[in-house]
PyMOL commands that place a pseudoatom at each C-alpha (Angstrom):
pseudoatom trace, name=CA, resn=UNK, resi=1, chain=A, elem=C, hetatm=0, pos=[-43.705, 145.144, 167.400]
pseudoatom trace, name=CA, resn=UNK, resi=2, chain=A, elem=C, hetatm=0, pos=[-45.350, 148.430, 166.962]
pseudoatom trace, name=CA, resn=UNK, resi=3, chain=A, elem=C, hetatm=0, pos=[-44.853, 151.461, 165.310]
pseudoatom trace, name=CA, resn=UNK, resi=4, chain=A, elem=C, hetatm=0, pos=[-45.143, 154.544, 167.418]
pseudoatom trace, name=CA, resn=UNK, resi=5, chain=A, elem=C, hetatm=0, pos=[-46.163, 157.950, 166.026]
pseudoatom trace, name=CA, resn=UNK, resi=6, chain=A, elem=C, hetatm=0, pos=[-47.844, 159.879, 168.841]
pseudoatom trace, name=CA, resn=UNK, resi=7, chain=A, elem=C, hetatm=0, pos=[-46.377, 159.859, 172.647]
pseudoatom trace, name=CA, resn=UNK, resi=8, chain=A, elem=C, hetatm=0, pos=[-47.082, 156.742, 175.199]
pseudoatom trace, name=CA, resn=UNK, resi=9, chain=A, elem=C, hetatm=0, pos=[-46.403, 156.073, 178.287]
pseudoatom trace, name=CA, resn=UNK, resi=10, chain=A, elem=C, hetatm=0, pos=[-43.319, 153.866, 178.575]
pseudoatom trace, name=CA, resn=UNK, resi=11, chain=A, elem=C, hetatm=0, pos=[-44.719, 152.081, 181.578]
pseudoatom trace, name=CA, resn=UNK, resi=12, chain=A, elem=C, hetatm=0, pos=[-47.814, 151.084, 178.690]
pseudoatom trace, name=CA, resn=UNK, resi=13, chain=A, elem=C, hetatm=0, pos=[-44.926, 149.939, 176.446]
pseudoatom trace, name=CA, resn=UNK, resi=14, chain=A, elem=C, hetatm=0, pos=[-43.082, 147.999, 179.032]
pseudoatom trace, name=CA, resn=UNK, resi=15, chain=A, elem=C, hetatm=0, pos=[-45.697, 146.114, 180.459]
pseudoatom trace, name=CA, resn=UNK, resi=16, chain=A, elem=C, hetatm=0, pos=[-47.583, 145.528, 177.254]
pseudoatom trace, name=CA, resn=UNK, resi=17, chain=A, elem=C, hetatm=0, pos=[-44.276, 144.290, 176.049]
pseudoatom trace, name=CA, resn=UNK, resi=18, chain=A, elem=C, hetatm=0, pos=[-43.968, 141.181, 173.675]
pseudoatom trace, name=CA, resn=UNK, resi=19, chain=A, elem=C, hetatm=0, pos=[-39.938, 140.528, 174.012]
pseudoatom trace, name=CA, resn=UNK, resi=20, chain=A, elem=C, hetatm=0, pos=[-38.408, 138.638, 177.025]
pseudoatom trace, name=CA, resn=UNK, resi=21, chain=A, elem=C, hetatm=0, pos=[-35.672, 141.121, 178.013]
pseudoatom trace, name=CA, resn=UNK, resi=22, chain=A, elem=C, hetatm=0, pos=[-36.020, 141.996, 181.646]
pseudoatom trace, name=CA, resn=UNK, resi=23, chain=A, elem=C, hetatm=0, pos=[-34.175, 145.363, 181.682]
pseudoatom trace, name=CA, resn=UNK, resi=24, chain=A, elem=C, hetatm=0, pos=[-34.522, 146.863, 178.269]
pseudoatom trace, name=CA, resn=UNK, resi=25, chain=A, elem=C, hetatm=0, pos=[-36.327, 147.340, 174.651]
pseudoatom trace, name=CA, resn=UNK, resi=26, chain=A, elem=C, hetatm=0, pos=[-35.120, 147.961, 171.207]
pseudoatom trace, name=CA, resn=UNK, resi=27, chain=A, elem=C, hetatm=0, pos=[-35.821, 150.551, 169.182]
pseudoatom trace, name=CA, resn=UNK, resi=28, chain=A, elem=C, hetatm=0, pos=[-35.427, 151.933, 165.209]
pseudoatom trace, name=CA, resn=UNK, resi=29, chain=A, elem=C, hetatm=0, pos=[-36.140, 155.193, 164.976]
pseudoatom trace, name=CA, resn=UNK, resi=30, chain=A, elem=C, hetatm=0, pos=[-36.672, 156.962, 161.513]
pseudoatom trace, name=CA, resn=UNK, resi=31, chain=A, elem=C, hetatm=0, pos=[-35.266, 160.734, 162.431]
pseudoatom trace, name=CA, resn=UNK, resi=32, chain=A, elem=C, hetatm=0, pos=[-36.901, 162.123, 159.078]
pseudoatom trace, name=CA, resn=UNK, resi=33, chain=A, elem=C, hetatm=0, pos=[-40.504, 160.952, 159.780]
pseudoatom trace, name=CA, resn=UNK, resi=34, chain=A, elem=C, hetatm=0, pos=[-40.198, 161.518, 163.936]
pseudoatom trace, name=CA, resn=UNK, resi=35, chain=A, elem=C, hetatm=0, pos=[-41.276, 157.448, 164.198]
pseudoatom trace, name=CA, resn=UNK, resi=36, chain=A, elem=C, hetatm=0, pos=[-40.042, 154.661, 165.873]
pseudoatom trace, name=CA, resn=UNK, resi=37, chain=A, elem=C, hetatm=0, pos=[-40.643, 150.968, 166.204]
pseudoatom trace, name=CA, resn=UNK, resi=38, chain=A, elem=C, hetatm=0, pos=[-40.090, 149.473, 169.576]
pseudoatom trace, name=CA, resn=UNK, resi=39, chain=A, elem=C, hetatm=0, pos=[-40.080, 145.927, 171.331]
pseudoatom trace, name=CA, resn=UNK, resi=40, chain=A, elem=C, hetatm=0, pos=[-38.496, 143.242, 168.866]
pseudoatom trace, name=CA, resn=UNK, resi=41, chain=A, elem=C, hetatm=0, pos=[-36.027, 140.563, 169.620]
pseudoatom trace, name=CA, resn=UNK, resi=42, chain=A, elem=C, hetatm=0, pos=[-33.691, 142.110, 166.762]
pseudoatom trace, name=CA, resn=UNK, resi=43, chain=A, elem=C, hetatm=0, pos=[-33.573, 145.693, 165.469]
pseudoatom trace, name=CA, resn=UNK, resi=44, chain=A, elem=C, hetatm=0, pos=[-33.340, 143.900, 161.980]
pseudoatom trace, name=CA, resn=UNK, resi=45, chain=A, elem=C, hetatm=0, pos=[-37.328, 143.375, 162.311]
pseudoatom trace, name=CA, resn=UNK, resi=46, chain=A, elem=C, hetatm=0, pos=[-37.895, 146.988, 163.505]
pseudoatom trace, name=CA, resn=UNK, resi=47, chain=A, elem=C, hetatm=0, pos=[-36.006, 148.269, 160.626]
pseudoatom trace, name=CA, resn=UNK, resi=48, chain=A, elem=C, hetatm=0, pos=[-37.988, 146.067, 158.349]
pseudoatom trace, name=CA, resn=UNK, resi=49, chain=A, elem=C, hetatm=0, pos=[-41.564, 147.062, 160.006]
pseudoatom trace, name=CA, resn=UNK, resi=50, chain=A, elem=C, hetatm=0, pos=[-40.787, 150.827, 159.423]
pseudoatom trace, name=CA, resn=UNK, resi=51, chain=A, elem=C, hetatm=0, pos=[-39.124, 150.016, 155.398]
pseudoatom trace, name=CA, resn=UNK, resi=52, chain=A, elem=C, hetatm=0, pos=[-42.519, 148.618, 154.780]
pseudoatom trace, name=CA, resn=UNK, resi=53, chain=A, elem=C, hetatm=0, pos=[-44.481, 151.618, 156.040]
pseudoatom trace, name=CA, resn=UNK, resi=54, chain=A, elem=C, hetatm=0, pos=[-42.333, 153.993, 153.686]
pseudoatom trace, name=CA, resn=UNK, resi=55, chain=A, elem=C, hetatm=0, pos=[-39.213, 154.574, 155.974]
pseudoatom trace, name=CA, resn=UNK, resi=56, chain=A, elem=C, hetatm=0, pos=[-36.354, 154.614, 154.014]
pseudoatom trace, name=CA, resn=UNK, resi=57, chain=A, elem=C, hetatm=0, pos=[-32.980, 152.917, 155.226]
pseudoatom trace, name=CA, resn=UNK, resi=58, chain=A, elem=C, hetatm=0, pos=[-30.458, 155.794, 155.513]
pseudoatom trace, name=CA, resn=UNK, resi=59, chain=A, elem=C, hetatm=0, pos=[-33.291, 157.615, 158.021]
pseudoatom trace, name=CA, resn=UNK, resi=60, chain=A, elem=C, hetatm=0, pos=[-33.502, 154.697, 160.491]
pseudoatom trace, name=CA, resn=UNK, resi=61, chain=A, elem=C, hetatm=0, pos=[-31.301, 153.881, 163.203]
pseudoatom trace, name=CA, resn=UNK, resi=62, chain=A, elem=C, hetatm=0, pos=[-30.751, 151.738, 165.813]
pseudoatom trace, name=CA, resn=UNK, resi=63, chain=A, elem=C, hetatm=0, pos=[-31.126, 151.831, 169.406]
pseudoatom trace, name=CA, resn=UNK, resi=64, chain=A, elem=C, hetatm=0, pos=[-31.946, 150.585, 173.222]
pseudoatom trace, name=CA, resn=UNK, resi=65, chain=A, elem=C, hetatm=0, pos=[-33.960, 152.558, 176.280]
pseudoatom trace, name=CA, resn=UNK, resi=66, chain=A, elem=C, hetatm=0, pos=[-33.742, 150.901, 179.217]
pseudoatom trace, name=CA, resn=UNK, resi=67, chain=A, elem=C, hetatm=0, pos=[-36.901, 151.877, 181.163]
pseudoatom trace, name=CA, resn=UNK, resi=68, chain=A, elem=C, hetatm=0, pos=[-35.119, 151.370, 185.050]
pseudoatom trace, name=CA, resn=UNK, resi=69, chain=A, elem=C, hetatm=0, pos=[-32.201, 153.591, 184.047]
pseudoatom trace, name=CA, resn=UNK, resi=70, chain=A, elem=C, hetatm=0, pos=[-31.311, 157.188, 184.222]
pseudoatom trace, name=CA, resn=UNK, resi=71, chain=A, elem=C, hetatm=0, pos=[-29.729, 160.190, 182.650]
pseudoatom trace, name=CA, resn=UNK, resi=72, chain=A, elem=C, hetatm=0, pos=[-26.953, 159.014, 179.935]
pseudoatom trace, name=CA, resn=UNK, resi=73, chain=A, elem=C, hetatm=0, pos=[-27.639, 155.327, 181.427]
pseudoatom trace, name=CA, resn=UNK, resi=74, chain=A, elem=C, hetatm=0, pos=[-31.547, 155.429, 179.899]
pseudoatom trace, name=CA, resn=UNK, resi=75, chain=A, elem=C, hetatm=0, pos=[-30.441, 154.604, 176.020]
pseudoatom trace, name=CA, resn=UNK, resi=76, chain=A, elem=C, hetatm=0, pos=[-27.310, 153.297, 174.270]
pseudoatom trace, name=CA, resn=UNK, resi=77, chain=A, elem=C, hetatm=0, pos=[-27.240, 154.312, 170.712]
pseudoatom trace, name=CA, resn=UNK, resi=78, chain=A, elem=C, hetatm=0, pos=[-26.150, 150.506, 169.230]
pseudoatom trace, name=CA, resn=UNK, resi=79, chain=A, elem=C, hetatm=0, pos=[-27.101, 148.000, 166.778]
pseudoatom trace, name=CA, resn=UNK, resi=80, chain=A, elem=C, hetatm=0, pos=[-25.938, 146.130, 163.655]
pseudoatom trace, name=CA, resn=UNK, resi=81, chain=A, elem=C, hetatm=0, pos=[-28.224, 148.221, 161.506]
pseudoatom trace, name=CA, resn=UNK, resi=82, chain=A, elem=C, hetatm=0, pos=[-26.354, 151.380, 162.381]
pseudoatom trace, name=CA, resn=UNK, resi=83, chain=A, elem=C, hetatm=0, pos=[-23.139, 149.587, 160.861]
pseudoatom trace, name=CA, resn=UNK, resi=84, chain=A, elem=C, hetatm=0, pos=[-23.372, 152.118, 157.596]
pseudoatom trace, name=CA, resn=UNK, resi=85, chain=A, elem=C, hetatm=0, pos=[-19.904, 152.831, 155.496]
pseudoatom trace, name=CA, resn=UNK, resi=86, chain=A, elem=C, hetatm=0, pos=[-21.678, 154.537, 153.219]
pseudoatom trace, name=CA, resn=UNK, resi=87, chain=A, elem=C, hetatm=0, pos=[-22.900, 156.909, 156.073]
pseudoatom trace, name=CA, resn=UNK, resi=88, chain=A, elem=C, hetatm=0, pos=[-19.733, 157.275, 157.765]
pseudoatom trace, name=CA, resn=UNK, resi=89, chain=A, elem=C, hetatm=0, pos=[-20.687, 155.112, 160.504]
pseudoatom trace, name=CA, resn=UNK, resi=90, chain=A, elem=C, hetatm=0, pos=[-18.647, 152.170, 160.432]
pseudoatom trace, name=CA, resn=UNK, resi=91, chain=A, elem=C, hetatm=0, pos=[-18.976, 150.470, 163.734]
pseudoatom trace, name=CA, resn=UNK, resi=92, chain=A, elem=C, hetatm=0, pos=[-22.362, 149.674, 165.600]
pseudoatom trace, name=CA, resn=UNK, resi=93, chain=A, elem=C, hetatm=0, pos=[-23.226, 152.666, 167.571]
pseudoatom trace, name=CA, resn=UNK, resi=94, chain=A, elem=C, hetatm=0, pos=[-24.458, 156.198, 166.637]
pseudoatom trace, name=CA, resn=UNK, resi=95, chain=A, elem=C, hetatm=0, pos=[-21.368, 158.430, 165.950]
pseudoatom trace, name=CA, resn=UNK, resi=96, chain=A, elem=C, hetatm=0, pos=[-22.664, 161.553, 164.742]
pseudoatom trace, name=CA, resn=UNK, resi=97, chain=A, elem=C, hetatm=0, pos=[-23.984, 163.903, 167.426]
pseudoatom trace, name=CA, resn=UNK, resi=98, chain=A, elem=C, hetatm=0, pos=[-26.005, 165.290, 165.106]
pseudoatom trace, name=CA, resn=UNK, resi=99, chain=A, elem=C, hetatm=0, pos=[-28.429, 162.244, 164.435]
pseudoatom trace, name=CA, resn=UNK, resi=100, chain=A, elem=C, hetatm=0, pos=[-27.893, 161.353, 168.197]
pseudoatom trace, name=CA, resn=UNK, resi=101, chain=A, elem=C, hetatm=0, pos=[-29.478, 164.307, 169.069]
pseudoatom trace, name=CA, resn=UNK, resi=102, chain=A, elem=C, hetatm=0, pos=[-32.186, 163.745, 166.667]
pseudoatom trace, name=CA, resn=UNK, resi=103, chain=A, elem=C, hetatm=0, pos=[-33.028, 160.217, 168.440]
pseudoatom trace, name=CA, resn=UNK, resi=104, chain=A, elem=C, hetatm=0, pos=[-32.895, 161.385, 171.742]
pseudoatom trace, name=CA, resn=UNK, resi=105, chain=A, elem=C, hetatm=0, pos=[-35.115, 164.144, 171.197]
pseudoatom trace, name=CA, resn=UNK, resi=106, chain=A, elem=C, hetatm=0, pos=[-37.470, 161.755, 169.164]
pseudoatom trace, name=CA, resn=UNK, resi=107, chain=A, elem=C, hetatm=0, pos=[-37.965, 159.441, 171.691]
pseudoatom trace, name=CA, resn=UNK, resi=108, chain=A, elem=C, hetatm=0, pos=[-38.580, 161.982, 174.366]
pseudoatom trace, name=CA, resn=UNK, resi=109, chain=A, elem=C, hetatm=0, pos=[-40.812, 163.396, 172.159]
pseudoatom trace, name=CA, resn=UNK, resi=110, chain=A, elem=C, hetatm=0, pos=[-42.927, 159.454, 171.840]
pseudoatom trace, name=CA, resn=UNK, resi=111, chain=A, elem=C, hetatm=0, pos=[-42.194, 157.528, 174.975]
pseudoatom trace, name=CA, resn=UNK, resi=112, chain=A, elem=C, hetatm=0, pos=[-43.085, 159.427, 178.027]
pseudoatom trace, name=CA, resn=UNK, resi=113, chain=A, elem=C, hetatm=0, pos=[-41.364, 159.175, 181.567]
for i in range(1, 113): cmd.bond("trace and resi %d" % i, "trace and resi %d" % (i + 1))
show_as sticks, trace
zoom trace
């Protein structure tokens, strides 16, 4: 698990990899601080890696790239953490478009193609 502030190459990230998964890694991205964590075997542990380095809860949210994929195929916005009532996000992906937005632009911003 690592925390990633300043762009990398996502062929560094994928082949430097800790995590099993053949064809993707997760990610927690904190939209207020611009920050994600990446390669865990739950988001859970993200989420808890970035709440210990000052993220707090209601900015972080759950997600997957998968590195071999393009266009709308490269990330689905989904994960148990995102499950938020009190956010108006009741199910396990990313509703809003708004914070969508935010992680997509995020990440493009951090891991580099």
């Amino acid at each position: 698990m690592q925390i990633i502030k300043d762009p990398i190459s996502l062929n560094i990230l994928w082949e430097n990899r800790k995590t099993d998964f053949t064809e993707m890694m997760k990610i927690v991205v904190d939209v207020e601080k611009k920050i994600l964590a990446i390669d865990a075997e739950m988001h859970a542990d993200l989420e808890n890696l970035l709440l210990t380095h000052n993220s707090e809860q209601q900015n972080l949210w759950g997600a997957n790239i998968y590195p071999f994929h393009e266009g709308d195929d490269y990330m689905e916005y989904t994960s148990f953490i995102n499950i938020r009532p009190s956010q108006n996000n009741r199910s396990m992906e990313v509703k809003d478009a708004e914070i969508r937005m935010k992680i997509m632009q995020i990440v493009t911003q951090l891991i580099l193609r």
